[in-house]
Backbone as CSV, one residue per row, in Angstrom:
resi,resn,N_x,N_y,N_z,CA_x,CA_y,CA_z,C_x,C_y,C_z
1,UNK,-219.940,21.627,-115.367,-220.813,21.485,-116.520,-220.090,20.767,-117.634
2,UNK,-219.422,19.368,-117.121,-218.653,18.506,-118.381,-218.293,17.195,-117.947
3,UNK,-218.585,16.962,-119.438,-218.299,15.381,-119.095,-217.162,14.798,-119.642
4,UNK,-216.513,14.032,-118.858,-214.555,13.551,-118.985,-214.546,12.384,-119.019
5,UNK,-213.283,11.675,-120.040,-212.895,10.350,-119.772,-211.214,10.516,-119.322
6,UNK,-211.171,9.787,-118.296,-209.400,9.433,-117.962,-209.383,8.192,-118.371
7,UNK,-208.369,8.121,-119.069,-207.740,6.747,-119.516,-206.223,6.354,-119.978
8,UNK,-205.867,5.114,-119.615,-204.915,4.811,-119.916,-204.754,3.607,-120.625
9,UNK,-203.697,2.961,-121.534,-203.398,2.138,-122.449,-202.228,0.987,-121.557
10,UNK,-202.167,-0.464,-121.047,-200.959,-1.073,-120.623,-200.432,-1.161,-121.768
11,UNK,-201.170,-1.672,-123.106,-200.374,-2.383,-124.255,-199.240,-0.932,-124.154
12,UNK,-199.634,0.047,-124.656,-198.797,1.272,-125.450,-197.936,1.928,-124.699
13,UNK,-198.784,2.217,-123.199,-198.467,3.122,-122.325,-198.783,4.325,-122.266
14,UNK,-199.553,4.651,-123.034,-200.502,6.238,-123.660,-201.041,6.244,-122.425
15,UNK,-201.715,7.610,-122.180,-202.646,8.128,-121.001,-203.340,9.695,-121.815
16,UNK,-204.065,9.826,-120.965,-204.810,11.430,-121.466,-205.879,10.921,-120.940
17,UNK,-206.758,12.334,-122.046,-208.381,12.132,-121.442,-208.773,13.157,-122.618
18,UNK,-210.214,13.219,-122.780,-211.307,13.720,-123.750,-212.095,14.117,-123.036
19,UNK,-212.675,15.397,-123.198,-213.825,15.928,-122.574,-214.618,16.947,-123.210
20,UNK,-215.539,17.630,-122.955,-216.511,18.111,-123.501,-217.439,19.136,-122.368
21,UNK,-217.835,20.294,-122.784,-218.779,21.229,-121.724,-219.301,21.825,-122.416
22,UNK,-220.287,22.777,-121.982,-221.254,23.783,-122.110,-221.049,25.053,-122.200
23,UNK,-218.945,25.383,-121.439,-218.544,26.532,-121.208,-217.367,26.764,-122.556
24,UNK,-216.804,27.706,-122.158,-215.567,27.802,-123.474,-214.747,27.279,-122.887
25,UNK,-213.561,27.288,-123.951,-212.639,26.724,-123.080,-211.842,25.790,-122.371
26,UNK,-212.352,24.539,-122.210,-212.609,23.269,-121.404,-211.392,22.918,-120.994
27,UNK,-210.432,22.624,-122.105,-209.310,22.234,-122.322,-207.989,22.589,-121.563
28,UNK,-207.997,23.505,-121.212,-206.946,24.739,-120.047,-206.810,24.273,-118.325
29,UNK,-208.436,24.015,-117.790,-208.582,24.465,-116.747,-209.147,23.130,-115.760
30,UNK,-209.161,22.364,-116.197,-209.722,21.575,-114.914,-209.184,19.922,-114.796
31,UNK,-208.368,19.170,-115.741,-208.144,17.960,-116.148,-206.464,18.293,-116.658
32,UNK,-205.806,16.869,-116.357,-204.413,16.638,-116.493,-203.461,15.149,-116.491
33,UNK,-202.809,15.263,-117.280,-202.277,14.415,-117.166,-200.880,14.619,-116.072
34,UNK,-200.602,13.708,-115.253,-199.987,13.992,-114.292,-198.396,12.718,-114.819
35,UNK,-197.431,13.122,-115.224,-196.517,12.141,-115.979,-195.886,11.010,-114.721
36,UNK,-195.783,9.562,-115.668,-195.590,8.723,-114.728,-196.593,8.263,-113.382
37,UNK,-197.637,9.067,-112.856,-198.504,9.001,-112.222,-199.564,8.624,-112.560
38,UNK,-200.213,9.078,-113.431,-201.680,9.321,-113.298,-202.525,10.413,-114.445
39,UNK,-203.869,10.585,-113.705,-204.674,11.071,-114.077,-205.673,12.107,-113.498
40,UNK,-206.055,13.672,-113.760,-207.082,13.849,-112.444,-207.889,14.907,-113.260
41,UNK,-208.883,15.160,-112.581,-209.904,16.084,-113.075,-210.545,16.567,-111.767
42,UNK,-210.896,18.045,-112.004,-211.585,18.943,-110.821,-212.381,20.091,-111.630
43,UNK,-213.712,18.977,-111.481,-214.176,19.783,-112.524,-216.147,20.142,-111.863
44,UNK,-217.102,20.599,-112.561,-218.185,20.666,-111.772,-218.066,22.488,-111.696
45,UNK,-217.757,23.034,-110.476,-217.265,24.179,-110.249,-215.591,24.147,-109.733
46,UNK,-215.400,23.537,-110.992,-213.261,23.588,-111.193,-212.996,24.737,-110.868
47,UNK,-211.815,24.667,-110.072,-210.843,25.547,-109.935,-209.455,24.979,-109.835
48,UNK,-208.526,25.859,-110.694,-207.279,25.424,-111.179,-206.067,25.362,-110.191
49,UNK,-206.556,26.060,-109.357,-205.530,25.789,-107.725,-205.682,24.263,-107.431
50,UNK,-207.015,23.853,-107.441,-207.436,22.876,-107.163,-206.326,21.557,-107.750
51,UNK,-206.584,21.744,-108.991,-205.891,21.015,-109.788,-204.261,21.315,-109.721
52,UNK,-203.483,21.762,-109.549,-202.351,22.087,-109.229,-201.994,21.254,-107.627
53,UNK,-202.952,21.469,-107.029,-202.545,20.768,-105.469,-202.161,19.276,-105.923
54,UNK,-203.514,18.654,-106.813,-203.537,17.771,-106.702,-202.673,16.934,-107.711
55,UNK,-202.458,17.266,-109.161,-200.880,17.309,-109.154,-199.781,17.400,-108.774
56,UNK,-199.360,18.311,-107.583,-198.444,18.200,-106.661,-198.165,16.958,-105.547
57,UNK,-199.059,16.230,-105.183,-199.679,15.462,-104.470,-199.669,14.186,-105.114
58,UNK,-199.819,13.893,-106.440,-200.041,12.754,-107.092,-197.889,12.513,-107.326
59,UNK,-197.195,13.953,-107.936,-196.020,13.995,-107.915,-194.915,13.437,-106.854
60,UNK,-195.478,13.857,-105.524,-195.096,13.426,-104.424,-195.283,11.440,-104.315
61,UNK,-196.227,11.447,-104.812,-196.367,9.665,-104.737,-197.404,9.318,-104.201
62,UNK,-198.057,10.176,-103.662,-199.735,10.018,-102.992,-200.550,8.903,-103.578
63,UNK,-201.142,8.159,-103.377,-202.342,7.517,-104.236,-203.414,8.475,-104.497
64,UNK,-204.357,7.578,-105.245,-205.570,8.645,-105.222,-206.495,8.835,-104.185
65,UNK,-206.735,8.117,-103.342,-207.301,8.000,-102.108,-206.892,9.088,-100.937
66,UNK,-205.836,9.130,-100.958,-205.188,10.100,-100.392,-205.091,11.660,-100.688
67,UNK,-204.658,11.560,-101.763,-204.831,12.743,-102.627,-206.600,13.402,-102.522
68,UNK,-207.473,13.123,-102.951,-208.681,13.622,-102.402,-209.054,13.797,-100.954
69,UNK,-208.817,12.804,-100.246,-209.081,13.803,-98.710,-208.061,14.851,-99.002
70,UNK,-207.286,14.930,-99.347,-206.388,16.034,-98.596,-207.144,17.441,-99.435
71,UNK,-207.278,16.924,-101.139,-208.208,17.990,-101.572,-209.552,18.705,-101.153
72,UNK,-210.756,17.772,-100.058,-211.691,17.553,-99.813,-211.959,18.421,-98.153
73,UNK,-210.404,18.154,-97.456,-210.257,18.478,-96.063,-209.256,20.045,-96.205
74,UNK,-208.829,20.439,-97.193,-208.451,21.739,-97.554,-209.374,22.583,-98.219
75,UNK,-210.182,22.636,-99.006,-210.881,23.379,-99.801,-212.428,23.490,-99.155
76,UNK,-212.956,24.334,-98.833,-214.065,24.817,-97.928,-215.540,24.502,-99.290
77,UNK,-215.231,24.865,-100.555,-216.097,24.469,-101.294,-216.094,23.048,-102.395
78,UNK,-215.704,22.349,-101.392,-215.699,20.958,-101.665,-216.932,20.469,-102.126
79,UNK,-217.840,20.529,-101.708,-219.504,20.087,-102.006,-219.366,20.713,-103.180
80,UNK,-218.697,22.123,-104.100,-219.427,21.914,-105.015,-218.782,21.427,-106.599
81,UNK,-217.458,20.209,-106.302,-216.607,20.281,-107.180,-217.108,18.658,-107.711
82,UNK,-216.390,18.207,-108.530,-216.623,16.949,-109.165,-215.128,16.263,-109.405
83,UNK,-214.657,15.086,-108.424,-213.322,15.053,-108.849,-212.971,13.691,-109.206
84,UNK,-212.079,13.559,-109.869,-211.512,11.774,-110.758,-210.261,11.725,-110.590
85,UNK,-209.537,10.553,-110.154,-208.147,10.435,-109.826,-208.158,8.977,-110.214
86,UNK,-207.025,8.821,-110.845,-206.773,7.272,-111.436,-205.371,7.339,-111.778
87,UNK,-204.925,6.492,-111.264,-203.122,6.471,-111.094,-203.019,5.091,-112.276
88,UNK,-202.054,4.819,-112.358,-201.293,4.098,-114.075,-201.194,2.288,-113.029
89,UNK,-201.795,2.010,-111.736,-201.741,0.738,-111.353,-203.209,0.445,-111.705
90,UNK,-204.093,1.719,-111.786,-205.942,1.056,-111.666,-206.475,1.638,-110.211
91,UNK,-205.930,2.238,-109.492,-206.083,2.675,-108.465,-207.219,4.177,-108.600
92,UNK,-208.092,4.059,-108.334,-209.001,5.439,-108.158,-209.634,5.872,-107.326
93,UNK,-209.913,6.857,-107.228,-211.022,7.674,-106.181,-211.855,8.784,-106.759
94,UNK,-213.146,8.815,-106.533,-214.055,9.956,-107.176,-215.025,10.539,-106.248
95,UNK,-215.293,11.547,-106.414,-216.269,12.650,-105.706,-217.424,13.161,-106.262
96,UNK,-218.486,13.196,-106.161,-219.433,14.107,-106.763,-220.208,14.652,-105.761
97,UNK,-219.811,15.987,-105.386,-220.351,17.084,-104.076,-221.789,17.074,-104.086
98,UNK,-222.567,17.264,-103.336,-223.622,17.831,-103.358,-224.004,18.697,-103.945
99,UNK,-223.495,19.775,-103.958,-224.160,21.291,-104.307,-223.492,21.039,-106.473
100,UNK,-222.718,19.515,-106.818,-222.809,19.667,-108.415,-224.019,19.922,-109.182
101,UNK,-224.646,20.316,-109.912,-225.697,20.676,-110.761,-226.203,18.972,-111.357
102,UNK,-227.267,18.247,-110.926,-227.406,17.457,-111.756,-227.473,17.367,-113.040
103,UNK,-228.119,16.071,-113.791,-227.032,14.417,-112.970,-225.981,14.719,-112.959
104,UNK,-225.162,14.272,-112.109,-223.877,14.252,-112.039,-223.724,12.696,-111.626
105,UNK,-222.433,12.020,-112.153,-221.629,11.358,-111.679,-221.238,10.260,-112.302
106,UNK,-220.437,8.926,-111.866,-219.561,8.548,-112.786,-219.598,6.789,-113.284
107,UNK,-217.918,6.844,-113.621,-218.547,5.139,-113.943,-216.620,5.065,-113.673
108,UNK,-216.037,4.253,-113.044,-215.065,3.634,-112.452,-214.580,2.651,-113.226
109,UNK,-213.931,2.424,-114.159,-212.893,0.816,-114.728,-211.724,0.596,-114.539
110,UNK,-211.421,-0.501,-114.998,-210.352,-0.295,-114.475,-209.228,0.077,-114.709
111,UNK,-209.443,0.742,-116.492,-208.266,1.794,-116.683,-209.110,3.015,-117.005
112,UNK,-209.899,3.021,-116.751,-210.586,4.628,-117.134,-211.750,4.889,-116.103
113,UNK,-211.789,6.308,-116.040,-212.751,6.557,-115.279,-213.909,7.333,-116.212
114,UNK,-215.172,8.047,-116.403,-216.206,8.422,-116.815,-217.057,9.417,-116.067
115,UNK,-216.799,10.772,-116.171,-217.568,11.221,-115.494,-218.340,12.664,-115.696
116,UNK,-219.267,13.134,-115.215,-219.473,14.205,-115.977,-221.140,14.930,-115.048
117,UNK,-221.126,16.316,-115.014,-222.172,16.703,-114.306,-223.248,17.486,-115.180
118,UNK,-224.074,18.282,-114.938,-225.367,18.611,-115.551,-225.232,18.027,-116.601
119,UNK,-226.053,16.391,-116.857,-226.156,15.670,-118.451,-227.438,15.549,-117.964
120,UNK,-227.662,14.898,-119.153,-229.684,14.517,-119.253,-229.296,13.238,-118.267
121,UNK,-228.651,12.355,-117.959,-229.101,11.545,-117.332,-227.392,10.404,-117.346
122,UNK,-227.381,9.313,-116.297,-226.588,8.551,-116.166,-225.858,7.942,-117.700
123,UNK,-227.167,7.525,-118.374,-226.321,7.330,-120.174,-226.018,7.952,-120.539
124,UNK,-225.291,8.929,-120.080,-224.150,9.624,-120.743,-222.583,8.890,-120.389
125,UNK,-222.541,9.156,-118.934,-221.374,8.332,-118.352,-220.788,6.631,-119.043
126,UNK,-222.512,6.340,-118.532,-222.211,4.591,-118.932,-222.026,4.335,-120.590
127,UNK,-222.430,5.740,-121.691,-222.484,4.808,-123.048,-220.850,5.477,-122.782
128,UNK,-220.251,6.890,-122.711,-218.650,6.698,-122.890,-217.998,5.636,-122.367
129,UNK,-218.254,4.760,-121.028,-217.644,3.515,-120.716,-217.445,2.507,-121.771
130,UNK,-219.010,2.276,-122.151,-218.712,1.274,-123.004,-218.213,1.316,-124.160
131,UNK,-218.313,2.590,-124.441,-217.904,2.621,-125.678,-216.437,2.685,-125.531
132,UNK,-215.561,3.289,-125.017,-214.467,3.017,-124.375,-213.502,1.786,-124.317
133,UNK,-214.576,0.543,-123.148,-214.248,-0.746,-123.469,-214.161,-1.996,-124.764
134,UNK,-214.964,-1.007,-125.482,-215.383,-1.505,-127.290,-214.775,-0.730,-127.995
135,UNK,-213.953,-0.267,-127.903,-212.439,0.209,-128.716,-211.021,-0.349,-128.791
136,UNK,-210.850,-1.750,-127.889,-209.986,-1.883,-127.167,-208.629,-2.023,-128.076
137,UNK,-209.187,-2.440,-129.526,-207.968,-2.405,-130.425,-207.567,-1.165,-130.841
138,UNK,-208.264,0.053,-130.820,-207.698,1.304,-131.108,-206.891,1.859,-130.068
139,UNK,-205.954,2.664,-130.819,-205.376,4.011,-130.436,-205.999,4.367,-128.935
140,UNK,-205.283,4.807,-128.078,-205.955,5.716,-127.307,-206.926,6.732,-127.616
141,UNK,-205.984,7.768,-128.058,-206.290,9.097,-128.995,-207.872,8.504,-129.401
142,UNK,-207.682,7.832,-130.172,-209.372,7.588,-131.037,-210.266,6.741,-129.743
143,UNK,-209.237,6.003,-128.824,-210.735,5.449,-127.793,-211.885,6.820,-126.981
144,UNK,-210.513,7.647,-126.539,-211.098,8.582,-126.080,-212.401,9.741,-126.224
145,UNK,-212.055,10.179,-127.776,-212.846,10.739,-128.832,-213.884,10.227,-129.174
146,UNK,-213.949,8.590,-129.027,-215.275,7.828,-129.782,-215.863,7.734,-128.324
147,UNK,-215.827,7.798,-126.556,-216.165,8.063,-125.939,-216.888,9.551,-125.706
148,UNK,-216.339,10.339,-125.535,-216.908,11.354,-125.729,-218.090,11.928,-126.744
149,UNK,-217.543,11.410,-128.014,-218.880,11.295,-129.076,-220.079,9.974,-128.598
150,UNK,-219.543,8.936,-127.960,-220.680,8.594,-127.498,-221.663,8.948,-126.402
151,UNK,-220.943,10.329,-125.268,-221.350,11.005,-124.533,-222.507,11.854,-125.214
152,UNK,-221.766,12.700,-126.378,-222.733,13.364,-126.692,-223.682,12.821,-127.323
153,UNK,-223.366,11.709,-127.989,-224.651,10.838,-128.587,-225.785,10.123,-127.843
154,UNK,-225.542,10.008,-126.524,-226.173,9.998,-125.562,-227.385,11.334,-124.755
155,UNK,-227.189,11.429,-125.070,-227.667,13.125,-124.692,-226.702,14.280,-124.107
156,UNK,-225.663,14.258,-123.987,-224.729,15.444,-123.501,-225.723,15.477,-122.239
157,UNK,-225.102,16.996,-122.479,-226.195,18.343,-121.569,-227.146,18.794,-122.273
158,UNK,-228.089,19.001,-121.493,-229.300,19.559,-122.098,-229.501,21.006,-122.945
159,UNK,-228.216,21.699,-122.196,-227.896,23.201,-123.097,-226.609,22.569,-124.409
160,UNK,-226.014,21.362,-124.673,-225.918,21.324,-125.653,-224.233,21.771,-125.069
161,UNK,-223.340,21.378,-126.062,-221.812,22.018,-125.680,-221.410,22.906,-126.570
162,UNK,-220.073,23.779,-125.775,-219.511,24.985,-126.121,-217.909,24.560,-126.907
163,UNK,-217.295,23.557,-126.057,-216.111,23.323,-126.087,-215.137,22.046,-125.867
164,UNK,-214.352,21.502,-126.401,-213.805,20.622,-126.092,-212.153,20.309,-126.420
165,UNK,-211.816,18.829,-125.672,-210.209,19.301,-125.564,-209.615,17.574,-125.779
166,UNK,-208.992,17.059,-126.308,-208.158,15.563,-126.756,-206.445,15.823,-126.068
167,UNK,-206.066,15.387,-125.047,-204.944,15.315,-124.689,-204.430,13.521,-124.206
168,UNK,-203.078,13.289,-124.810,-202.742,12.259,-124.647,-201.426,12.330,-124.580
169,UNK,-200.778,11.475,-123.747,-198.989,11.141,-123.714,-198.731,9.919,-123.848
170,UNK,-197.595,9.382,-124.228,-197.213,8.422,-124.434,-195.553,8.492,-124.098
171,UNK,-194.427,8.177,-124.256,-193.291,8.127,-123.691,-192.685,9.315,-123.285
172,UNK,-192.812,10.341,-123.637,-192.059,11.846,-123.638,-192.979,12.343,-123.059
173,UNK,-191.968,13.258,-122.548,-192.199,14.256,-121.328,-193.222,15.167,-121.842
174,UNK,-193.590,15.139,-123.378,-194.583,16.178,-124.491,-195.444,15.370,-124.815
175,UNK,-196.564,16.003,-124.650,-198.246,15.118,-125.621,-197.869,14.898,-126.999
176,UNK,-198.053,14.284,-127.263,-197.853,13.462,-128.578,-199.721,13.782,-129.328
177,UNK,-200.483,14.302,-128.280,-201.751,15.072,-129.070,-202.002,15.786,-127.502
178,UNK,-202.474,17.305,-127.995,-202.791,18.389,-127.372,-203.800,19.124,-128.165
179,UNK,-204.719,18.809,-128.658,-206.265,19.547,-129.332,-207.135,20.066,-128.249
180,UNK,-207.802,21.210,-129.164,-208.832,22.043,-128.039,-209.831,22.673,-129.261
181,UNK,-210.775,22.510,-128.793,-211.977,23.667,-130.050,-212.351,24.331,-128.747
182,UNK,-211.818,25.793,-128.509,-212.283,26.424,-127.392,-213.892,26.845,-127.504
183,UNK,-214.447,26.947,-128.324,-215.455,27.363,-129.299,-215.978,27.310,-130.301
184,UNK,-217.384,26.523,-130.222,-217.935,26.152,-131.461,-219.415,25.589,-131.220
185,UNK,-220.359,25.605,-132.002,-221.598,25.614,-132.428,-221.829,23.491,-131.622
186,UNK,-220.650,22.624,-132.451,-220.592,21.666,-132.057,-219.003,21.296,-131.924
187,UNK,-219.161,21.532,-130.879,-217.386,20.893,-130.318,-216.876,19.696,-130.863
188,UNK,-217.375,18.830,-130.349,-217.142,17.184,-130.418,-216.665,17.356,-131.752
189,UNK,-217.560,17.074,-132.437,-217.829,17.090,-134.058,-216.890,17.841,-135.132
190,UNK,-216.137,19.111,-134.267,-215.165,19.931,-134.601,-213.783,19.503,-134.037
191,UNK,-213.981,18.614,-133.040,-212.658,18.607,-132.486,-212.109,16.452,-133.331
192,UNK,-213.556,16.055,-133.438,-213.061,14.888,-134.678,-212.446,15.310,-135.980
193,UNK,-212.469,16.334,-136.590,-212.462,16.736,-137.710,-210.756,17.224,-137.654
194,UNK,-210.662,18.012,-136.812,-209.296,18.353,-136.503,-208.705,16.814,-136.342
195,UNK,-209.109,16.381,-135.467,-207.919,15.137,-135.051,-208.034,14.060,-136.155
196,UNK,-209.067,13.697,-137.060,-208.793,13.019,-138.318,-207.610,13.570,-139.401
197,UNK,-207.481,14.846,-138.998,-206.388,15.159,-140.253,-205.270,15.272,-139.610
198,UNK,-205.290,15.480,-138.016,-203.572,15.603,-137.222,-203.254,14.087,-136.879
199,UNK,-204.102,12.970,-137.184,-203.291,11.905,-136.628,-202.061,11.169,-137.372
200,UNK,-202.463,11.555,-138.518,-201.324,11.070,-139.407,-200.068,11.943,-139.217
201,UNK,-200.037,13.057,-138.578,-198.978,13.494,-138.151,-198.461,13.650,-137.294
202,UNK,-198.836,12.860,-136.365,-198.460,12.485,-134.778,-196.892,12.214,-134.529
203,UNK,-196.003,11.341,-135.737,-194.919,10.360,-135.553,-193.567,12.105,-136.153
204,UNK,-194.699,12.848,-137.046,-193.976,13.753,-137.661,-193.583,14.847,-136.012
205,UNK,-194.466,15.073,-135.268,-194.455,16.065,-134.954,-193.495,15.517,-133.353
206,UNK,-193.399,14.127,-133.184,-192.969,13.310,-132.368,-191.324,13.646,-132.609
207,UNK,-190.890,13.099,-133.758,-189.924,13.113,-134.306,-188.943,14.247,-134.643
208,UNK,-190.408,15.593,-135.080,-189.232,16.901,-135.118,-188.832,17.340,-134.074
209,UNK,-189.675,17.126,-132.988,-189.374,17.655,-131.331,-188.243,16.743,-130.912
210,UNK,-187.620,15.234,-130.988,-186.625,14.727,-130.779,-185.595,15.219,-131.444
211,UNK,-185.520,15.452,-132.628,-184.590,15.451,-133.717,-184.998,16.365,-134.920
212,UNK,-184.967,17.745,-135.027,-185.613,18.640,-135.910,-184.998,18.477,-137.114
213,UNK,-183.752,18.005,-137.171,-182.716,17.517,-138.196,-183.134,16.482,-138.862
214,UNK,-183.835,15.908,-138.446,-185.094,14.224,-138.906,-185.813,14.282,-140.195
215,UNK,-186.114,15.606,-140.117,-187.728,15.523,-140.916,-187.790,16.782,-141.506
216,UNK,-188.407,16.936,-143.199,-188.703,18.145,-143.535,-189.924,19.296,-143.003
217,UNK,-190.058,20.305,-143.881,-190.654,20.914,-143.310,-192.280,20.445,-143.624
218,UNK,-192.761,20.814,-142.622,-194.320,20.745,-142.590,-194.984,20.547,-143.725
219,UNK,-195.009,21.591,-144.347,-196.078,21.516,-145.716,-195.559,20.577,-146.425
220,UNK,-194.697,19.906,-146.646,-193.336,18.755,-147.501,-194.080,17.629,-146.764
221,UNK,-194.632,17.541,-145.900,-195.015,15.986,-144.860,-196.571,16.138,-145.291
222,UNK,-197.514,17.085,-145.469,-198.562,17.026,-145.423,-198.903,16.934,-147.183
223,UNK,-197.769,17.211,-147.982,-197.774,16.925,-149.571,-197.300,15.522,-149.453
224,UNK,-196.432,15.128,-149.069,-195.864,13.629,-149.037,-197.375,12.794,-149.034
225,UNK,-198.409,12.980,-148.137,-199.265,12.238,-147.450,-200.569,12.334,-147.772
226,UNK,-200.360,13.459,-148.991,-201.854,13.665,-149.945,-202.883,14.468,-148.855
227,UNK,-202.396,15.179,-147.943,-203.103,15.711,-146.937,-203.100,17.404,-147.486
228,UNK,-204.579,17.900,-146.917,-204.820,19.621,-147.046,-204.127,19.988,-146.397
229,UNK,-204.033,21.254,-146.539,-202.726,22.215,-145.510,-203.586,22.407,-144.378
230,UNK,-204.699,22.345,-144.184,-205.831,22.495,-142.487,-206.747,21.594,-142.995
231,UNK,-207.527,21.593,-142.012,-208.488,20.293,-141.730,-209.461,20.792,-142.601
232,UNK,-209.966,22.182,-143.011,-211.128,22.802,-143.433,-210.839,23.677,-145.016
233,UNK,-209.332,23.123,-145.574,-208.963,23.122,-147.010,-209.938,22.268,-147.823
């Protein structure tokens, strides 16, 4: 019950993904960034074993092609999962089971994939694509987000969403953004609001994790920068 973008950046080298559901939560359990590899999502009726295999598998050096049969020919409730794999050459493979809850299913580019099950209809998938491809001078971080808001601006799901999650990497072994609104009235809309006031502190929070000796303390960076102490000051 969610709809996902995987994507990656050649200029930067960023990767992550943005997504959005109906359930709580979103952010934890079904989507990953897989380092140096890739990208994957097991989502629909996700399960987190699921996703762990297939991380293991992408780690090993698998393509994505590969990596799904093996997910597809192990797991007995295969029909009812929804899955996206996109490795850092453009390489992908996707699934949408039978027994997913319609519409389901996706849109393939060639650095991102689009996909997502119980929505009102295919324009959901195709406006996050494009909108996606019509970001191309932004940030990852913000392509992703303005996808997803064009998901929901599209019609979402018809019950409307619960939850959502912004994860992205870029050189280090640590997300350089890790956001989640596990819960809320309007996710999307809550989880822009957060990430308009954490992006300016992306390089801060980059920097104290290299070198804590670097940089003052927190509230000293967010006074430096004319910024509230939370997004909702």
């Amino acid at each position: 019950m969610t709809f996902t973008i995987l994507g990656f950046c050649k200029r930067t080298g960023k990767a992550g993904f943005c997504q959005t559901t109906s359930t709580p939560a979103v952010g934890w359990r079904c989507t990953d960034v897989v380092l140096h590899r890739g990208l994957v999502t097991v989502q629909a009726h996700g399960d987190y074993r699921q996703l762990l295999i297939a991380k293991r598998l992408m780690e090993l050096g698998l393509g994505p092609a590969k990596v799904l049969k093996d997910l597809q020919e192990g797991d007995k409730f295969a029909e009812y999962r929804q899955i996206a794999i996109l490795d850092f050459r453009g390489n992908s493979a996707v699934f949408t089971g039978s027994k997913a809850y319609k519409w389901a299913g996706e849109v393939v580019g060639e650095d991102h994939i689009t996909t997502g099950n119980v929505l009102v209809g295919e324009q959901v998938v195709k406006s996050m694509s494009e909108a996606f491809k019509k970001s191309e001078g932004d940030e990852l971080e913000e392509r992703l987000l303005k996808a997803v808001e064009a998901g929901r601006d599209a019609g979402g799901q018809p019950d409307g969403q619960t939850s959502s999650a912004l994860v992205v990497y870029e050189k280090e072994e640590f997300p350089i953004v890790n956001l989640r609104v596990d819960a809320a009235l309007e996710p999307v809309g809550e989880l822009r609001k957060v990430f308009n006031w954490f992006k300016p502190l992306i390089p801060y929070y980059v920097a104290r994790t290299n070198d804590p000796s670097s940089v003052p303390r927190f509230r000293a960076v967010l006074s430096e920068k004319g910024l509230p102490q939370n997004p909702y000051a």
